[in-house]
N, C-alpha and C positions, 0 to 999 in steps of 0.2 A: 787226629794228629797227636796229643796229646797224650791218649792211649796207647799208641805203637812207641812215642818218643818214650815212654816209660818204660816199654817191655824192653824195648833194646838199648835202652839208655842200662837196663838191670844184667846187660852181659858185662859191662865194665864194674860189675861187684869182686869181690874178693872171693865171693864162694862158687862164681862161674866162671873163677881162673883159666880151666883148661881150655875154657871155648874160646877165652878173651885170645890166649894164645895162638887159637887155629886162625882168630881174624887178622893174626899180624900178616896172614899168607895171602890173604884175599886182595882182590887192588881195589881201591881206595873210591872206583866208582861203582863199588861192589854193592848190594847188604845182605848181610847175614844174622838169621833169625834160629834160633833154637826150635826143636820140636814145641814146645811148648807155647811160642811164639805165635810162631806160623799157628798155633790152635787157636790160640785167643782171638786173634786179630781175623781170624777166618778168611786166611787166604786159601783158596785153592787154586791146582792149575791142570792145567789139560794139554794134550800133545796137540800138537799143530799138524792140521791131514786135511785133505781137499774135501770140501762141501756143495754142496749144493742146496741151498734155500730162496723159499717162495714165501710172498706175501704180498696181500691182497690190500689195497687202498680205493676207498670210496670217494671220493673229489668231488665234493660240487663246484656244477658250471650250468654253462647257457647256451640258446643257439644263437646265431649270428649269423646276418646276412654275408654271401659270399662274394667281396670286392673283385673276387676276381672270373665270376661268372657275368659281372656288369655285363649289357648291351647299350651300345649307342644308338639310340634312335637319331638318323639324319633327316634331310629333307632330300627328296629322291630328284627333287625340282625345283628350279626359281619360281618364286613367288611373291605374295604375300599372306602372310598368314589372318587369318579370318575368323578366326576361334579357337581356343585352347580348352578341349575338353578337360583334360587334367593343369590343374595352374598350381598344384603346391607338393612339396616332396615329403617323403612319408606315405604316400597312399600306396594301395595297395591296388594293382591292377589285371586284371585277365587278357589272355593272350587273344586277340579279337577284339579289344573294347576300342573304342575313337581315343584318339589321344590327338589331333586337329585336323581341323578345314583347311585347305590352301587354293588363291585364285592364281591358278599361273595359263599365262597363254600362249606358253610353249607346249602343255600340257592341252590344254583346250585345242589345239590345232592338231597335235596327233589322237586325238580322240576322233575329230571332225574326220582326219582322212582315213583312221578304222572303219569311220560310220560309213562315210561313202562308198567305198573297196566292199564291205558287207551289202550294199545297196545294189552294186551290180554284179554281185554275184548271184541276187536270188532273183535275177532276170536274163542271167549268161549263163553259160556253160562253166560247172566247176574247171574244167581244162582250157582256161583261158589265164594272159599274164596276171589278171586282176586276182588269182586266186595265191600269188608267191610273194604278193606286194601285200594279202590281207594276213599272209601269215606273221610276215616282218614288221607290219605294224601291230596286232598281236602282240608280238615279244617284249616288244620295244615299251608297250603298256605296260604288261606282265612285268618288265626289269622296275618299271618306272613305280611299281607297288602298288598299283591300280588293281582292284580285284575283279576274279570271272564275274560276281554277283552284280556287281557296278557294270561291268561292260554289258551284262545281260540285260539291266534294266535301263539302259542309252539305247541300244538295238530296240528293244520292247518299244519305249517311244517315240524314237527316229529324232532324239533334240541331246545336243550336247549340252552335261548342266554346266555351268557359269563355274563352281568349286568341285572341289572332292575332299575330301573324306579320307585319311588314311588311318591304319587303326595300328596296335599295339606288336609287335612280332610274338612277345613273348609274356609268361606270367612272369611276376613280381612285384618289385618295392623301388618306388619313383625315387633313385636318389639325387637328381639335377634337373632344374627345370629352365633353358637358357631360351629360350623364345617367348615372347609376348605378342597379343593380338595384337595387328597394326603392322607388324612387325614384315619389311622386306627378307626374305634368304636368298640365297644363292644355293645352287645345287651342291649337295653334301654337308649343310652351313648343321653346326651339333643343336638339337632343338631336345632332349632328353636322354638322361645316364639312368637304366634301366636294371636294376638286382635283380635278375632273375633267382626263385626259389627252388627249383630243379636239385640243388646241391647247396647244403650249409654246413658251416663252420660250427665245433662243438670248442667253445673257448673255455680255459679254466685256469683260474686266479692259482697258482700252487706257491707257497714258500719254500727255500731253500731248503730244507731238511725234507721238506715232504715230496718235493721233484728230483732229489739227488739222485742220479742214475738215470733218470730219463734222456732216453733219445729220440732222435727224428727215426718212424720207421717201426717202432715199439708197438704191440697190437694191444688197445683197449676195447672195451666195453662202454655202451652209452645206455644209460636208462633214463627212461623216460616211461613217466606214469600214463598206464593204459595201451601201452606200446610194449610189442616183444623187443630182447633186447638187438641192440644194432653192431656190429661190428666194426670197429674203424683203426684206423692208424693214424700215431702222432708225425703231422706233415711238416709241425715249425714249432720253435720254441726260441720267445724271444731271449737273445743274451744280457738285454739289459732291466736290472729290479726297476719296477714303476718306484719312483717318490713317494715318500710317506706312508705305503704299509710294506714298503720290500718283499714285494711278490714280482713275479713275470709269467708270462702267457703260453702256455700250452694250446697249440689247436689241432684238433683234424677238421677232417672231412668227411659228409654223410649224404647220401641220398636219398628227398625229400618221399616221404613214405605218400605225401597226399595232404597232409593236414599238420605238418608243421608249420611252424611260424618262427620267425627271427625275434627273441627278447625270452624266450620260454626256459623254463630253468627245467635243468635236466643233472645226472649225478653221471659219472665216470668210475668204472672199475680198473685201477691197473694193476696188472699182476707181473709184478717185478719178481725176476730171476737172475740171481747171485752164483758165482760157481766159483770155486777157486779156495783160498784159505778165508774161512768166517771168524770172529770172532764174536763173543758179544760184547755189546755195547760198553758197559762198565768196564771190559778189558782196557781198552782204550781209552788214555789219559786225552784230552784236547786244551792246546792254548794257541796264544795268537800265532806262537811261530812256528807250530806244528803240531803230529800227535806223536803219543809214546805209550809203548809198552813195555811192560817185565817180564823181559825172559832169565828161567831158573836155570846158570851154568853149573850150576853143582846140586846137590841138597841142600835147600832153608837158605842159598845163594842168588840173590835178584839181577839183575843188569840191568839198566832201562835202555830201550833200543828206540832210535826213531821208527815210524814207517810212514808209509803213504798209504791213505784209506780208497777207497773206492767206493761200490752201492755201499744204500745202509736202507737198512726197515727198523722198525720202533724197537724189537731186539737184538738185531744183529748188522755186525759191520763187514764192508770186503776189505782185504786187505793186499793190496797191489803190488805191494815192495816193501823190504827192510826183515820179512822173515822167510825162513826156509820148512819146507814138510819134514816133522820129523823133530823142529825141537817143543822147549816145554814152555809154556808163556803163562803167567798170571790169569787169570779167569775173573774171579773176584780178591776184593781185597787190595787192587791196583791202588786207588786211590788214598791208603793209607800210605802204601810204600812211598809215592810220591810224593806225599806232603815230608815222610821222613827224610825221604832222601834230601829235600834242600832245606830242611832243618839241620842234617848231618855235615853236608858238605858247602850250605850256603847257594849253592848254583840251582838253576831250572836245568832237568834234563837235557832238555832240547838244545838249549844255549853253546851246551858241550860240544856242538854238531855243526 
């Protein structure tokens, strides 16, 4: 700042009279700099024309169980329950494994009239009523969650057992445990909240500069060590920064290859694409109540203009509004004009606005 206040402080000398005189024509939110000026201070500037630029960002993240692939496991029948193979959340469980015993003897009585219906059938004729009645009771198992292999081994020994046994629908990660041994239900009463791992969430902590531009819909990259890469899209992004490190949540969605797991750290490629007027970064002045640029309306003639930015990557910013294709804007060098400008005129560009 001190530097440029010097150079252009040295056009009001006596021996750069004639140029003092051109600045009487300029207005007053103007600056103008001499050839020699504009050298020192090493401004340069570039015309403004539609771009297009890419850049690539590495993100570390994680997987995450997907809240909203959960199943509820219910109680298919009144009872009471008689054993909790699974008692605590967190675990991890296969699709087939027990997850409890129940006694119920509405349960028990249509098992008994399967059994019997099977019993005279295999001393009557299939074409008799006893064969529409064994289908019905059949089903009525089959809804009730009872499995072939259970009904096979009640036939095998002609004895209805006392409990059964129902087992897990699907794989995953136990995350609600609301039933206890002892414990009365009633039919559909919620006895476990089931994550399934079919499908996880890639979550990633990102800061505001390093997510500016992202949207919902945006196609990333996940990597993951020992894994080809996976393809996904960002499905949500929350609007509000967590507390204390001012980050917020980017997630997709991926399909479990086999041998993922929820907690596993994983990296994110996104490949942000800009089109429109770019600048780079240093172009662009930023304070609390906006950004600003210098556009040149003459030669060695600055203006500062508001705009409104858009994307940005580590070198380059979009810019949305406030310039047009075609004029000439500061490049580098912005940041001394700024500091001179309200050295000269006392005011923040912006403020003007």
């Amino acid at each position: 700042m001190i530097l440029i206040g010097l150079l252009i402080g040295a056009c009001d000398a006596p021996e750069n009279h004639t140029h003092q005189q051109v600045e009487t024509d300029v207005k007053v939110t103007d600056l103008m700099l001499s050839d020699s000026q504009v050298l020192l201070a090493n401004i340069k500037t570039r015309k403004v024309a539609l771009q297009k630029a890419t850049e690539s960002k590495v993100i570390q993240a994680r997987l995450a169980t997907n809240t909203k692939s959960a199943t509820v496991v219910s109680s298919r029948v009144a009872g009471r329950i008689e054993k909790l193979f699974v008692k605590e959340t967190g675990r991890s469980v296969k699709a087939g494994e027990p997850l409890y015993e129940i006694y119920s003897e509405s349960l028990q009585a249509l098992q008994h009239e399967y059994l019997i219906l099977q019993q005279k059938l295999q001393t009557e004729s299939q074409h008799t009523p006893y064969q529409s009645l064994a289908e019905a009771a059949l089903k009525k198992l089959l809804l009730a969650g009872v499995r072939q292999h259970q009904l096979d081994e009640m036939l095998m020994s002609g004895k209805v057992k006392p409990t059964n046994i129902f087992y897990s629908p699907a794989s995953g990660i136990i995350q609600l445990v609301e039933a206890a041994e002892g414990q009365y239900v009633s039919e559909g009463s919620k006895l476990y909240a089931l994550a399934t791992l079919s499908n996880l969430w890639v979550e990633a902590e990102l800061f505001a500069a390093e997510g500016n531009g992202v949207k919902v819909g945006d196609q990333l990259e996940v990597l993951i060590s020992g894994q080809p890469v996976l393809n996904a899209a960002v499905d949500f992004i929350n609007p509000e920064l967590k507390p204390g490190n001012q980050t917020y949540t980017m997630r997709a969605s991926i399909a479990n290859t086999g041998n993922l797991q929820p907690g596993m750290p994983v990296q994110v490629r996104l490949n942000q694409v800009m089109e429109g007027i770019i600048l780079p970064v240093q172009a662009v002045i930023r304070s609390e109540k906006g950004s600003v640029v210098f556009v040149e309306t003459e030669k060695n003639t600055f203006k500062p203009r508001v705009v409104k930015t858009g994307m940005e990557t580590s070198t380059e910013v979009q810019i949305v509004h406030g310039l047009s294709e075609g004029e000439i804007v500061v490049a580098s060098g912005a940041y001394l004009l700024y500091s001179e400008y309200i050295l000269k005129h006392g005011v923040n560009p912006v403020h003007q606005h």
